[in-house]
LOFINU-131929 format. One record per residue (C-alpha): residue number from 1; x, y, z. Coordinates in Angstrom, 1 decimal. Example, Ala and Ser with C-alpha at 12.3 -4.5 7.8 and 13.67 -1.06 7.14 Angstrom:
LOFINU-131929
[1, [12.3, -4.5, 7.8]] [2, [13.7, -1.1, 7.1]] 
end
This chain:
LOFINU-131929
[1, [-86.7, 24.1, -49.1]] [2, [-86.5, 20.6, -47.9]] [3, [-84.4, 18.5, -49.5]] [4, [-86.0, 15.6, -48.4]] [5, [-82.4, 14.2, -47.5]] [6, [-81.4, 14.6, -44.3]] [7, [-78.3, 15.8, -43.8]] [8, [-77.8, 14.8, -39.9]] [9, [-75.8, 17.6, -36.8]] [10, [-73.1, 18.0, -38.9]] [11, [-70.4, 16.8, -36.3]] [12, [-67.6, 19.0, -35.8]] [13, [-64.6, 17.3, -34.6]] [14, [-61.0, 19.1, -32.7]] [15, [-58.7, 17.9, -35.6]] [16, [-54.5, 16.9, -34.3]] [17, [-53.4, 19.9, -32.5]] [18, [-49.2, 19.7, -31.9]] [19, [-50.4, 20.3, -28.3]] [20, [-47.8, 22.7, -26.4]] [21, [-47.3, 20.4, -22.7]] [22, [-44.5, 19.7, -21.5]] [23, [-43.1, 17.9, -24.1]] [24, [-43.8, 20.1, -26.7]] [25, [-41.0, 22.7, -26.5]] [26, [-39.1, 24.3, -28.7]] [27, [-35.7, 24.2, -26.5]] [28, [-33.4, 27.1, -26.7]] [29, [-29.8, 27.9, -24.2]] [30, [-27.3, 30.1, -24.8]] [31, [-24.4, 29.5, -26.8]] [32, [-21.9, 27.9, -23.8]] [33, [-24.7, 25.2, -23.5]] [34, [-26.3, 22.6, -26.1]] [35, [-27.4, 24.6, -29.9]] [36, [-31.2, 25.5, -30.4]] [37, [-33.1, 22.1, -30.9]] [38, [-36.9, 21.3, -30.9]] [39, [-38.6, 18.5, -29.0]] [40, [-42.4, 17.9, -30.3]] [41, [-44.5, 15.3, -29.1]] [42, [-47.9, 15.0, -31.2]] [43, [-51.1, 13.3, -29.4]] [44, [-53.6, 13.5, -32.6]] [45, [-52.0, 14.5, -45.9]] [46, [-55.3, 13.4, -47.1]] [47, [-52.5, 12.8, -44.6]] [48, [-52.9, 14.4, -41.2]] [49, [-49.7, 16.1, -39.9]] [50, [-48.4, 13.5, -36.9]] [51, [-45.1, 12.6, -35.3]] [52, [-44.3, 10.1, -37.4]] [53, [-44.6, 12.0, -40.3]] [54, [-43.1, 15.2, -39.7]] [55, [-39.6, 14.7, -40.7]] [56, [-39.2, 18.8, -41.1]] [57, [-40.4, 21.8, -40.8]] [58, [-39.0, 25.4, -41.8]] [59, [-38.3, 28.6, -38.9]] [60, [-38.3, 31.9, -38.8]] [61, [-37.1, 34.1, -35.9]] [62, [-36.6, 37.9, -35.1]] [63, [-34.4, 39.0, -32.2]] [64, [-34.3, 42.2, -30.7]] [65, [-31.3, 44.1, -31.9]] [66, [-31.3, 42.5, -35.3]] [67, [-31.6, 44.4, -38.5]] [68, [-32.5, 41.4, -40.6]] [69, [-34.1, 38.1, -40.0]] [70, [-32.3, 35.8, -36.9]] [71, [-33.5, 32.6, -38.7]] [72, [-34.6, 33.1, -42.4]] [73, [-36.4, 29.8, -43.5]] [74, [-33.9, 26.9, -41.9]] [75, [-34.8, 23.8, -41.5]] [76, [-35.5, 21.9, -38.3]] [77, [-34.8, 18.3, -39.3]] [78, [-35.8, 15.0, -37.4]] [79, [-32.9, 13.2, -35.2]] [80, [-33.2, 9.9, -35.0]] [81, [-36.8, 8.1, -34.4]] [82, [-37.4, 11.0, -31.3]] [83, [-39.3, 14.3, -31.1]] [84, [-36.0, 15.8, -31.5]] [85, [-35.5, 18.3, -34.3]] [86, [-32.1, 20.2, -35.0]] [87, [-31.9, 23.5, -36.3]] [88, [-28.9, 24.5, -38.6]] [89, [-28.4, 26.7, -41.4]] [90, [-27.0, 26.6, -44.5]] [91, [-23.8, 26.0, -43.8]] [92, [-24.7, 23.0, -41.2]] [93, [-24.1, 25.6, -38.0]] [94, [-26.1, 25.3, -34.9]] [95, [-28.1, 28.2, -33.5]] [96, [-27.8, 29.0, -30.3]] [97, [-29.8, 31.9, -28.3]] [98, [-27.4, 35.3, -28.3]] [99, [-26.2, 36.5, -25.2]] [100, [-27.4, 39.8, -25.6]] [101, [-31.2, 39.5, -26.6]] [102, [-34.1, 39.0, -24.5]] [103, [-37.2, 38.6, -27.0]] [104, [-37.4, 36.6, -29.8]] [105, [-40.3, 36.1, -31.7]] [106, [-40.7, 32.2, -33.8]] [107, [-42.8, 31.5, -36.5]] [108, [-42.7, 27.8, -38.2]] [109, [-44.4, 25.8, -40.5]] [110, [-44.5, 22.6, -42.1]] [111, [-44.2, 19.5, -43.6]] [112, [-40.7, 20.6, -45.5]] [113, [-39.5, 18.3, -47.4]] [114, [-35.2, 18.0, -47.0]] [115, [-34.6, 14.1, -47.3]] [116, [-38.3, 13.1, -47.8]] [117, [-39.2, 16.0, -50.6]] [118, [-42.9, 14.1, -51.4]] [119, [-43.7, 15.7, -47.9]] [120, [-42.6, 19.1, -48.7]] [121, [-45.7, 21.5, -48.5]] [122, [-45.6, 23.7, -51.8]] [123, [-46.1, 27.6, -51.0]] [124, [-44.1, 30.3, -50.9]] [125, [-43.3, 32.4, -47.8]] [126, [-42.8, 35.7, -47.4]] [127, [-42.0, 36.0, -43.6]] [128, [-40.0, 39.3, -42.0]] [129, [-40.0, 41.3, -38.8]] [130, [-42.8, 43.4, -40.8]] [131, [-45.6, 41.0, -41.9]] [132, [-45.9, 37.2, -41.8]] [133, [-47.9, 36.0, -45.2]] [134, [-47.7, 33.1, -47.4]] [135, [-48.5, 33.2, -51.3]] [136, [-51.5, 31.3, -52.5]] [137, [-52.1, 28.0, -51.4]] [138, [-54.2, 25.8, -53.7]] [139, [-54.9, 22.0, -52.4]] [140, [-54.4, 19.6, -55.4]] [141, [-58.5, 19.7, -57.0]] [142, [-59.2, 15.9, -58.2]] [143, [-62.2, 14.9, -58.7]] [144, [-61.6, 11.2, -58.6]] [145, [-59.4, 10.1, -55.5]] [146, [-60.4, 13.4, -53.3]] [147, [-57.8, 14.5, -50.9]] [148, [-55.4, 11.5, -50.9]] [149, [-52.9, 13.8, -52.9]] [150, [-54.1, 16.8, -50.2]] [151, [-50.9, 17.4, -47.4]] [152, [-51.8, 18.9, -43.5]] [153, [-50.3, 22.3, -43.8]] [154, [-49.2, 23.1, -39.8]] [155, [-47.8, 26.9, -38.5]] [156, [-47.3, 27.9, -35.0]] [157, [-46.3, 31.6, -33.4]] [158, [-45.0, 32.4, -30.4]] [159, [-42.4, 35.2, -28.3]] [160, [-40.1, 34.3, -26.0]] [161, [-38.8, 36.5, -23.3]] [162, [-35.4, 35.4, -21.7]] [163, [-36.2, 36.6, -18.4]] [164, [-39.8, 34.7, -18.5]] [165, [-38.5, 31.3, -20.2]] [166, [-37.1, 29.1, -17.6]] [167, [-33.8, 26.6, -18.1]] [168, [-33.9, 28.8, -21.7]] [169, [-37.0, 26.0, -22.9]] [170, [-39.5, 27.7, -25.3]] [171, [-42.9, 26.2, -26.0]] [172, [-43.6, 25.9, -29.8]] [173, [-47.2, 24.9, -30.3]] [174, [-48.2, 23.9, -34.2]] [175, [-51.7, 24.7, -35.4]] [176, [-53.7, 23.2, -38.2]] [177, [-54.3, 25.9, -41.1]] [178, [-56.5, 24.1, -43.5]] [179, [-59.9, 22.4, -42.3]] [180, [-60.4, 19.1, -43.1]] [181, [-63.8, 17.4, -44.5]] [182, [-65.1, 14.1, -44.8]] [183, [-69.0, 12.8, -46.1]] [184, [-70.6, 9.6, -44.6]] [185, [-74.3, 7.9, -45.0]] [186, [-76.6, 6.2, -44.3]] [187, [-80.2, 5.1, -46.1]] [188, [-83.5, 3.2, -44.3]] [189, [-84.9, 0.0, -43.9]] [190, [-86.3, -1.7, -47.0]] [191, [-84.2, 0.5, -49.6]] [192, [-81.0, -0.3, -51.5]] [193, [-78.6, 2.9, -52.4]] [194, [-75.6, 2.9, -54.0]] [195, [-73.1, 5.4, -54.8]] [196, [-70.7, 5.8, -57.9]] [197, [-69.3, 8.9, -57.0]] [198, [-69.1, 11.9, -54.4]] [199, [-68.3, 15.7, -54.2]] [200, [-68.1, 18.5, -52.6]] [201, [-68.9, 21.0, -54.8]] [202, [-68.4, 25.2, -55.7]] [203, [-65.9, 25.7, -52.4]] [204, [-63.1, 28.4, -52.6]] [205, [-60.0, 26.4, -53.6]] [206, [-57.0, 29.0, -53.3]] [207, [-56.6, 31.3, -50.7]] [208, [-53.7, 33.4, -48.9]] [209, [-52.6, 32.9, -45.0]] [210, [-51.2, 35.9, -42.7]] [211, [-50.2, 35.6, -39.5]] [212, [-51.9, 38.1, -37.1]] [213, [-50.6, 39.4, -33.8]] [214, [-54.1, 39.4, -32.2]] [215, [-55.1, 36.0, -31.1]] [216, [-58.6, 35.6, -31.5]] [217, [-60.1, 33.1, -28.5]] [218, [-62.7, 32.4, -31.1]] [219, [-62.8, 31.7, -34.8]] [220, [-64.6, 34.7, -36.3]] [221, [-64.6, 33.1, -39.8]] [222, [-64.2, 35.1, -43.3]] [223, [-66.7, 37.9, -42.2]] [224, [-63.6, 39.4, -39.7]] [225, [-60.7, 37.7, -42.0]] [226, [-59.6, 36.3, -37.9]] [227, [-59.1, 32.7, -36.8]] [228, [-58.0, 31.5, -33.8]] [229, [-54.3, 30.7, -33.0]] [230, [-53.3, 33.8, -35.2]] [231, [-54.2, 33.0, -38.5]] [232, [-55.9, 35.4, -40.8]] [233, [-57.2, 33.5, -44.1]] [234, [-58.1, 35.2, -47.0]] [235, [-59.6, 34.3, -50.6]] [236, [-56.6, 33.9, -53.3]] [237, [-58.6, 36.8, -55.6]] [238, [-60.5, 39.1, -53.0]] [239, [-61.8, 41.1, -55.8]] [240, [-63.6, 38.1, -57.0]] [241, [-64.1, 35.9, -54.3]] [242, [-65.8, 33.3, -56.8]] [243, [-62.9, 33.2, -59.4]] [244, [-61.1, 30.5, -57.5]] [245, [-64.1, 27.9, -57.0]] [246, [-63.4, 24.4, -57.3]] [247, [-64.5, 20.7, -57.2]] [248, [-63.4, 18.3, -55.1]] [249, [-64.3, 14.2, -54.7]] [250, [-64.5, 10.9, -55.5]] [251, [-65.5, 8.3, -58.1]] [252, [-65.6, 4.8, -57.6]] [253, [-64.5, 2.0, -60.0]] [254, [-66.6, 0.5, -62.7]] [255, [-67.0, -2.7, -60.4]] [256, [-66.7, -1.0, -57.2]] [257, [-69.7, 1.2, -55.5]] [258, [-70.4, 1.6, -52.2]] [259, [-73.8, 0.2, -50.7]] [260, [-75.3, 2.3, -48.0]] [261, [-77.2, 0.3, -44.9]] [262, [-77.9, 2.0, -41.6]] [263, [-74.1, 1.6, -40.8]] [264, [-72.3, 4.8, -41.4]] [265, [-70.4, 4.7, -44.6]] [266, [-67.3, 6.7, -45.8]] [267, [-67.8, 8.3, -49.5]] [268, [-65.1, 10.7, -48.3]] [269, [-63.2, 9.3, -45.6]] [270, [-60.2, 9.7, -43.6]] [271, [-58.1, 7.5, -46.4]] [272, [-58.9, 10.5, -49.0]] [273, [-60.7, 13.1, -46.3]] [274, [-60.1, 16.8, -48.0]] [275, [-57.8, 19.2, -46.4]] [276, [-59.2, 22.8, -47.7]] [277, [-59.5, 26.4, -47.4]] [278, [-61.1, 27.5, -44.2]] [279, [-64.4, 29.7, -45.6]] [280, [-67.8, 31.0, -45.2]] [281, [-70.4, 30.5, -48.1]] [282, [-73.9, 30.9, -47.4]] [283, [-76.5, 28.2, -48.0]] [284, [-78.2, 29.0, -51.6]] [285, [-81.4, 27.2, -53.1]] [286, [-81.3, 25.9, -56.1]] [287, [-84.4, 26.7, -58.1]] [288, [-85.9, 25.9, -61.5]] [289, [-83.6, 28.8, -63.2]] [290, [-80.1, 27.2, -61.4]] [291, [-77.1, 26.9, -64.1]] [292, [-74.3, 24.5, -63.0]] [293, [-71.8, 27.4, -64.6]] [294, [-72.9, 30.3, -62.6]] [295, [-74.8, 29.1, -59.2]] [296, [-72.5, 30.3, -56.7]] [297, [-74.1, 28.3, -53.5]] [298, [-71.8, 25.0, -52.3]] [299, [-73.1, 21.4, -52.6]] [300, [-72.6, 17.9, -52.2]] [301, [-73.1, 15.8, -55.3]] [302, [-73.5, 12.5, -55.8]] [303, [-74.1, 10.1, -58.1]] [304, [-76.5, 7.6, -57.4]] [305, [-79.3, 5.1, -57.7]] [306, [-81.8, 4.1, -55.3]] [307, [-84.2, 1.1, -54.8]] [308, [-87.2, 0.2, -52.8]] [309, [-87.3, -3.8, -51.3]] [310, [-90.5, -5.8, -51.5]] [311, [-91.2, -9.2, -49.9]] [312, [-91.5, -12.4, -52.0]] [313, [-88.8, -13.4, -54.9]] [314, [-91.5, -11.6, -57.6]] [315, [-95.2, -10.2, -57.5]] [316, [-97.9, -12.8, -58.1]] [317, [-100.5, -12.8, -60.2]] [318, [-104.4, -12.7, -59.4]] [319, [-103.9, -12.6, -56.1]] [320, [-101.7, -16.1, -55.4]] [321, [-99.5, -15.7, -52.8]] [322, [-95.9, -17.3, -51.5]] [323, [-96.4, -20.8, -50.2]] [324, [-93.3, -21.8, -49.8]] [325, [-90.5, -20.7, -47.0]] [326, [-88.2, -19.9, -49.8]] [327, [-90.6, -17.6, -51.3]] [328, [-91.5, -16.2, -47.7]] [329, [-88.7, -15.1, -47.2]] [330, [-87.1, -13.9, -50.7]] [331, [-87.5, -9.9, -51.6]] [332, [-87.1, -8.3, -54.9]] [333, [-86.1, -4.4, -55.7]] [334, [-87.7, -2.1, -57.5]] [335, [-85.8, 1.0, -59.3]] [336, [-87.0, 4.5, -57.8]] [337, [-84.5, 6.8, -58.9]] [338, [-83.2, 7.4, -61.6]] [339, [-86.7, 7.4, -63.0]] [340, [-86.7, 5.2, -66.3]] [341, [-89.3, 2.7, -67.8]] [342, [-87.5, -0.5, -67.2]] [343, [-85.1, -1.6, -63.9]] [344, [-81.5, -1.5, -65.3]] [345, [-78.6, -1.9, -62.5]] [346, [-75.9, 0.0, -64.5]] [347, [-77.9, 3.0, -64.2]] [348, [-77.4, 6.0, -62.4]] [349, [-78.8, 9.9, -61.7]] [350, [-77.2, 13.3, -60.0]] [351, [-78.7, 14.5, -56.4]] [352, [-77.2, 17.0, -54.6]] [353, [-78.0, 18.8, -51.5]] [354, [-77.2, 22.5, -50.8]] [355, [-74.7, 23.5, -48.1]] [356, [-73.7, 26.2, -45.9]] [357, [-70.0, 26.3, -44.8]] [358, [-68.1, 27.9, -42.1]] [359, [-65.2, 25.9, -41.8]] [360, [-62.4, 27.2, -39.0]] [361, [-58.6, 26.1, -39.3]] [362, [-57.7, 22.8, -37.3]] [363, [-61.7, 21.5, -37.3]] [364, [-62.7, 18.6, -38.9]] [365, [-66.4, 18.4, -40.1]] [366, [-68.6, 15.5, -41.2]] [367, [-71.1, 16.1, -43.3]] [368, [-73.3, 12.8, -42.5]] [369, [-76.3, 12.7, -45.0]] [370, [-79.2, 9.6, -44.5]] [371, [-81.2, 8.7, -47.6]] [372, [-84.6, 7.2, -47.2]] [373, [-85.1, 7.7, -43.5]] [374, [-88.4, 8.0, -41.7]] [375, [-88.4, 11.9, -42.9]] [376, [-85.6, 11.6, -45.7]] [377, [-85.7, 10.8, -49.1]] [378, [-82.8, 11.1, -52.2]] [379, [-82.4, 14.9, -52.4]] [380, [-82.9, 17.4, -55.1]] [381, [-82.0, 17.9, -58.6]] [382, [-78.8, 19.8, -58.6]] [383, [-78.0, 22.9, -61.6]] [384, [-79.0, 22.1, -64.6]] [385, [-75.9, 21.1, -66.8]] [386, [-73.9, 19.5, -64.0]] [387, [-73.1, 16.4, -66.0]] [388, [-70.9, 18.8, -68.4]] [389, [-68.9, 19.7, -65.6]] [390, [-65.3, 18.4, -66.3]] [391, [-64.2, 15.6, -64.3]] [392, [-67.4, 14.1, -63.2]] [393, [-68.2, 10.4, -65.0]] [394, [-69.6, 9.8, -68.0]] [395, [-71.9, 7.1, -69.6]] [396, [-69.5, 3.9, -70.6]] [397, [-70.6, 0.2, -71.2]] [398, [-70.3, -0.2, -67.3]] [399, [-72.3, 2.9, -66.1]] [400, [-75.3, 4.5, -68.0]] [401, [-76.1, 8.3, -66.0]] [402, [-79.8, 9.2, -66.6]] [403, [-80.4, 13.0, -67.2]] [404, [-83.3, 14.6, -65.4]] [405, [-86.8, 13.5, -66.8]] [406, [-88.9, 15.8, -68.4]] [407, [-91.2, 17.6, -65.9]] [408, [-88.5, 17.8, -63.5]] [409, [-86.8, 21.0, -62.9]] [410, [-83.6, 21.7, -60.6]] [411, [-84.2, 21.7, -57.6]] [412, [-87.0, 19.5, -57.2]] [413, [-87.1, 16.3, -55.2]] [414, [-85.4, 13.7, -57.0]] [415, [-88.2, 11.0, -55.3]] [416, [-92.2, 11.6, -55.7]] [417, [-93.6, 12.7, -52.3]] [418, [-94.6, 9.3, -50.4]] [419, [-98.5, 7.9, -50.9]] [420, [-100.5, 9.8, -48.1]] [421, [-104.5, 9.4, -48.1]] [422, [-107.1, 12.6, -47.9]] [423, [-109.7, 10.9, -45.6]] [424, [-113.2, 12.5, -44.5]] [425, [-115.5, 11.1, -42.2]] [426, [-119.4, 11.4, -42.5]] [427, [-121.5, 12.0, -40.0]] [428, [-123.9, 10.0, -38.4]] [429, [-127.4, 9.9, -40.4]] [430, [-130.7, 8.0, -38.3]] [431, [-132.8, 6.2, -39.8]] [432, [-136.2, 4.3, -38.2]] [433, [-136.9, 0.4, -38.8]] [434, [-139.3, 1.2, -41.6]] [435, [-136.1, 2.5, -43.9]] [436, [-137.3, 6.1, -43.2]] [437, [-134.5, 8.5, -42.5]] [438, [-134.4, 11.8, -40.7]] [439, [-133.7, 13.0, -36.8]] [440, [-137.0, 12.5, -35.4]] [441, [-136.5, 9.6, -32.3]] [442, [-139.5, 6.8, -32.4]] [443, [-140.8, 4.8, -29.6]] [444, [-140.2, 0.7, -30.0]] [445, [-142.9, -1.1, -27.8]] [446, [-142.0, -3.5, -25.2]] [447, [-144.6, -6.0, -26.5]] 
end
């Protein structure tokens, strides 16, 4: 179905990658040199996951010859205002590389928290020589401020042989697990829209991370459970992959809204961007029978009302028209959605449009909609009862929602189709200077 909102190339962007150069080591030497440290230079929660935030982060390490753990969850700790990190354990003692192995494998993640614990990236590890997993990761669901209470979760593998790793310096490159979202638009010439609110709607919001020992070169998504850069995602409840569905957005003041033009606007932008479960869901229509509590397809909602911009400060009557330059060049607005019998500024109605996903860890993807373009209108209808859904607005002395008029069903177009004309042309018909018609030709004298 169209939508009749045109949701533009989505545009898929590399998110921050702790790129592994030359500066990006993790630097080990044996212990008659300097104690295992870690050097990280970043070059890219929701606050993204940079330098200058990561005060910590947490290691893991098996070594050849070890019946237990090397490093069991220590923390690599900032020094000074560098890319320096030093690793110590409990006790405050150094690692250093033992004489005696040649392979150890590292695993790390992070932010951790230690002396800045509002950074510290809640989940629970379960990481040994056998299996690499972590326990259920949720991102915080609000519905109001979006991802501005969402933290970059980072994790990085990799196996060092001593024989292969010159001056003993090992490269320790950190990933992005989580994919991070944001939604712009636009809207057309001659039409006012503003938004009160914005979501992303029915996406998986818990799920488990494993660390594979087959690198896939390409994301294969939730279909093969593989990612890239050795990460294996999977849903929180695999049993019932639509258990754990959330919501996920933002809702703008009383006296705040945000007035689209054919500038690119944030709704959910990089201030409050969501950092979420990497998934697959397929695209779903929503139809006349759609129920808010049971449609499984993911959409963005929003909240909205949209106007159409005539020339002239009012409409005259009888066919008068603007004399003056002031009345030239005045317009006036009138309402188009949400449909009502009278033009009322405080009110609002629910469009949605329907989305597939297939979001991969470390991408970051705009979803950039455009209302009212040359082959765009408002959207659809979304499921019927969406307005019940906890944590969406509700009518107040500021803000008056307007349900779905009667006639319309979910999933219709929330704007009538534009006026278009049926035209047929006649044919010809002859007719002689006497008034007689028919297709017999006549001779006109000269004289």
């Amino acid at each position: 179905m169209n939508t009749n909102v045109k949701l533009l190339g989505m545009t898929v962007m590399l998110s921050m990658t702790f790129a592994a150069c030359s500066n990006d080591e993790l630097v080990e030497r044996n212990h008659h040199d300097a104690p295992i440290s870690f050097t990280t230079r970043v070059t890219t929660r929701a606050t993204e996951t940079k330098l200058e935030n990561l005060h910590a982060f947490r290691v893991y390490a098996d070594a050849n010859g070890y019946d237990k753990m090397f490093i069991a969850g220590d923390t690599a700790k900032k020094s000074g205002n560098g890319s320096t990190y030093i690793l110590q354990n409990s006790q405050k003692e150094n690692y250093f590389w033992p004489s005696d192995v040649d392979k150890i494998r590292f695993w790390a993640y992070g932010p951790a928290g230690c002396d800045h614990e509002e950074d510290n990236i809640i989940i629970e590890p379960n990481i040994t020589a056998g299996g690499q997993t972590f326990g259920d990761f949720t991102p915080k669901v609000d519905m109001s401020v979006g991802g501005k209470n969402h933290q970059d979760f980072v994790v990085a593998f990799t196996e060092a042989v001593r024989s292969e790793t010159s001056g003993m310096k090992v490269k320790l490159e950190f990933k992005h697990a989580l994919s991070q979202i944001v939604v712009n638009a636009t809207c057309g010439m001659g039409r006012n829209v503003s938004i009160k609110g914005a979501w992303l709607m029915n996406v998986h919001g818990s799920g488990k991370l494993t660390f594979d020992n087959e690198k896939a070169e390409n994301g294969e998504g939730f279909d093969g459970l593989k990612y890239k850069n050795y990460m294996n995602w999977a849903y929180a409840d695999a049993t019932e992959p639509d258990k754990n569905k959330a919501n996920y957005g933002v809702v703008y003041p009383d006296n705040q809204t945000e007035n689209l033009d054919q500038t690119k606007r944030s709704l959910i932008s990089n201030t409050n961007s969501l950092m979420l479960i990497p998934q697959k869901i397929e695209k779903q229509e929503i139809t006349k029978d759609s129920k808010a509590e049971s449609y499984k397809g993911a959409y963005i909602l929003l909240l909205c009302r949209v106007e159409v911009v005539h020339p002239g400060a009012e409409h005259k009557e009888d066919g008068e028209e603007n004399n003056s330059a002031t009345e030239a060049e005045a317009t006036h607005t009138h309402q188009l959605f949400p449909v009502t019998n009278e033009k009322n500024t405080k009110e609002y109605g629910y469009t949605c449009v329907p989305i597939a996903l297939d979001w991969q860890p470390g991408v970051k993807y705009a979803y950039n909609l455009n209302f009212c373009g040359a082959n765009s209108g408002a959207g659809i209808y979304p499921p019927d009862g969406v307005e019940t859904i906890k944590g969406l607005p509700t009518s107040n002395e500021n803000l008056t929602i307007i349900k779905r008029p009667g006639g319309k069903n979910p999933g219709d177009l929330v704007l009538d189709a534009p006026i278009t004309f049926e035209v047929s042309v006649g044919g010809w018909e002859p007719i002689d200077n006497e008034g007689n018609s028919g297709q017999e030709d006549e001779d006109t004298p000269m004289n």
